[in-house]
C-alpha positions, 0 to 999 in steps of 0.5 A: 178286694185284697183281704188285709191281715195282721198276723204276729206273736202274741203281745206283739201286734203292733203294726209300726213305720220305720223310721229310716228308709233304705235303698239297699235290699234286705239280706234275708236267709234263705234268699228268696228275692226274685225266685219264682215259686209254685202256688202251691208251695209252703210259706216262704218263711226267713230271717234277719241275722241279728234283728229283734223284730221285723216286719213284712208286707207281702203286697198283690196288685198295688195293695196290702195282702198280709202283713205279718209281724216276726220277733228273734229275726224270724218271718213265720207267716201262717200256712193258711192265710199263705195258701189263700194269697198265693191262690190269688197270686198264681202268675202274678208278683207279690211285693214284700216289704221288710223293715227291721228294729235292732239295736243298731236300728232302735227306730227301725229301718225299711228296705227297698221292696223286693219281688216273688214271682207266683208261677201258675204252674202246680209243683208235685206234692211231694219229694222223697230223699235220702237224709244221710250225715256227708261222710265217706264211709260210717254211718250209724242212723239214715234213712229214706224220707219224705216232705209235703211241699204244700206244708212242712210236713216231713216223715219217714218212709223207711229208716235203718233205726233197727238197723244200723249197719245197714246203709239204705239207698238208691230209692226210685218210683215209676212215673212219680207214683208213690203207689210203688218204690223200690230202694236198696238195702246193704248189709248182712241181711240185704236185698233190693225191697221192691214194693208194687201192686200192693205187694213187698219182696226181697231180690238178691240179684246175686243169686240171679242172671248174671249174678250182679249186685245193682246200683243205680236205678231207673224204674220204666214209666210202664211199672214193668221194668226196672233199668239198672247199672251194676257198679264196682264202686272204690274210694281214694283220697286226697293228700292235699287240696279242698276236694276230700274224697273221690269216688270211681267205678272199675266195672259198671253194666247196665241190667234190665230186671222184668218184674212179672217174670222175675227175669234178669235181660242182659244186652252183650254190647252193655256188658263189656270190660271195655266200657262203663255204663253208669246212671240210667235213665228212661224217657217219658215215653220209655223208648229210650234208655239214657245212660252215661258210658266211660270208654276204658282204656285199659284193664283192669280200669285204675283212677284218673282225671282222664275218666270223662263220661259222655251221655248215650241213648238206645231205644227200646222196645218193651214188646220184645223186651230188647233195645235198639241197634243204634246207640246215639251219642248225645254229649261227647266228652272227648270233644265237649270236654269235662264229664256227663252224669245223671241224666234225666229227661223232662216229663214233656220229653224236650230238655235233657238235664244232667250234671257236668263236673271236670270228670269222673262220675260222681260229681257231689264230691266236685266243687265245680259240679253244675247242671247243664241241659239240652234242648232235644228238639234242636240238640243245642245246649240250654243255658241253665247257668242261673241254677248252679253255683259257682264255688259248690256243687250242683248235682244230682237232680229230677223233675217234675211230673209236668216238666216245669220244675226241678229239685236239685241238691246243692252245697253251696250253702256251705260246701258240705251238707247238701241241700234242696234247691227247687227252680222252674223252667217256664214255658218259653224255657226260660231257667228262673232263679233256684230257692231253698226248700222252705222250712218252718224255722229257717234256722233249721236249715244250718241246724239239722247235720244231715245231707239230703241225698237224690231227691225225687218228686212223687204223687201223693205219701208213701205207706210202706207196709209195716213189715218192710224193714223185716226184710232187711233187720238181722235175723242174728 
């Protein structure tokens, strides 16, 4: 039997019926109508731009489950008994009933019921991101964070507080383990920080190998590797038009960092001048090495609209420490059209998800930027249409560790600040439609000026060492 409950603010737990009945559904922020959701997600908490109070009933199988009763506009449904009905919920539908009271509305109004669907599939617990104010070159506080998605809990794992000209970045973990990360630290005292096996360093690729700096990462799922792409990164702007900024490569190779010997492995045809090799990403299985590649037609390499990515894989073998002869050309930008970036494989290995713009290689700053996804089993393109934005960008993205969700960041919100966007992908691989990280407050979501930057699911809370930020903080 569903438990019914009455939940709301102090002085105000009185249950009414609205007077009026609507046939139009109500417009909440964030929109969570008809999203499908984990069980194991934080409330769903929204709000009503310009009601008083509101009510909603959040109904499982025909009958009340939890009523909860909001004033100022806002449903703040309490995590416990949340928690309790979507345990009851998994792969089923909640029904939630709103009615609101305003001045408009002093006798109150009803609106048609809307749809939750619970999946039955458990997301990770947690997701680690950049928080970063969306400029183009300043920067004064950022730092790398991480939130529980079970709860709205959200801390630091390493911010430049003590820092602040040092910019962190590109942060990753091998197979979702918060046991290990690594990230990059830019500036007068920086390095890659690695931490693994309960240990923390410094590198400075500078000073080994080829002597190249490396950017973006993709840590082996044996924890033994780290794949990355060394970038010569340039900005030019625009004069005119909605698109500010435009961020390009004049060199990019790809590097293989072998942590138990401390060794740099370099494969000749991923160092030319004649192609730029950008984003790695391993399979879960690690045999294969995915990459995104521009095949330069001129040096040195300039801008242009002409630099279309396609998307590679090579496979590897760890034994030997050395990747496969043949390199299998997986999106052709030549005859496909537009520009593949951040790839990246499911969990189970069957979809390859990646960002698509109309070209170059970093699509946040492009308004038409979407994911797009292929089946690997058949090659054939996966519609995925549901997740992506027609008017803002849709770009860099992860999985979760058993393939069924992802997290992408979006601006369609407003066309500047990214946001994370979670959306499941169901068994028969079927996309459902994508909803906005949960807050406690959903004001919080315009409140706070900062960009969530490359989200990653992991396992469990990060604890870095204490002393991890002594190894970028100014020795001055």
């Amino acid at each position: 039997m569903a438990v019914i409950q009455l939940l709301c603010p102090a002085g105000c737990c009185r249950w009414d019926e609205a007077a009026v009945r609507s046939d139009e559904s109500p417009v909440i922020f964030p929109d969570y109508k008809d999203v499908t959701v984990p069980y194991n997600i934080a409330p769903l908490n929204f709000m009503i731009e310009g009601a008083d109070r509101l009510q909603a009933r959040f109904i499982l199988d025909g009958k009340s489950s939890l009523d909860v009763i909001g004033k100022d506009g806002i449903v703040d449904i309490p995590e416990k008994e949340w928690t309790g009905l979507l345990e009851q919920a998994k792969g089923a539908k909640l029904t939630v009933e709103v009615s609101m009271w305003n001045d408009e509305h002093p006798d109150g109004v009803a609106f048609k019921p809307f749809e939750v669907n619970v999946s039955g599939n458990k997301i990770d617990a947690w997701v680690a991101y950049r928080l970063i104010e969306p400029g183009y070159e300043g920067w004064r506080q950022l730092g790398l964070y991480q939130r529980n998605l079970e709860s709205f809990e959200e801390t630091a794992i390493v911010t430049n507080k003590d820092a602040t000209t040092t910019c962190l970045n590109c942060h990753h973990f091998p197979a979702y383990s918060s046991e290990s990360m690594m990230f990059h630290a830019r500036g007068a005292n920086g390095g890659t920080i690695l931490y693994h096996n309960g240990e923390l360093s410094k590198i400075d690729f500078k000073s080994i190998g080829p002597k190249k700096n490396t950017t973006y990462p993709a840590w082996h799922p044996e924890g033994r590797f780290i794949a990355f792409s060394a970038n010569t990164t340039h900005q030019v702007f625009y004069g005119e038009g909605r698109q500010p900024v435009e961020v390009f490569d004049t060199a990019s190779d790809l590097l293989l960092y072998d942590i138990g010997t401390g060794e740099v492995l370099t494969d000749p045809r991923f160092l030319t001048e004649q192609a730029l090799e950008t984003f790695p990403a391993w399979s879960p299985d690690g045999r294969y090495l995915y990459f995104s590649s521009y095949q330069a037609p001129q040096l040195p390499v300039y801008f242009s609209d002409s630099m279309n990515y396609d998307l590679l894989r090579v496979s590897f073998d760890s034994s030997s420490r050395t990747f496969g002869e043949k390199i299998d050309t997986l999106y052709n930008a030549e005859v496909q059209g537009g520009s593949a970036s951040h790839p990246r494989v499911s969990a189970d290995g069957r979809y390859l998800l990646y960002t698509w713009s109309q070209y170059g290689t970093f699509p946040v700053w492009h308004r038409e930027a979407d994911l797009q996804m292929i089946d690997l089993e058949t090659m054939a393109p996966v519609d995925v249409s549901v997740w992506n934005d027609a008017e803002e960008a849709d770009s860099y993205h992860s999985w979760s560790s058993d393939g069924r969700w992802v997290v992408y960041g979006s601006r369609r919100l407003d066309g500047r600040f990214t946001r994370l966007f979670i959306a499941h992908l169901d068994g028969s691989g079927v996309p459902c439609k994508p909803f906005l990280l949960p807050q406690k407050d959903p004001r919080h979501n315009a409140w706070r000026f900062k960009s969530f930057n490359v989200p990653e699911f992991i396992d469990g809370k990060v604890e870095l060492p204490k002393e991890a930020g002594n190894l970028f903080y100014s020795e001055e």
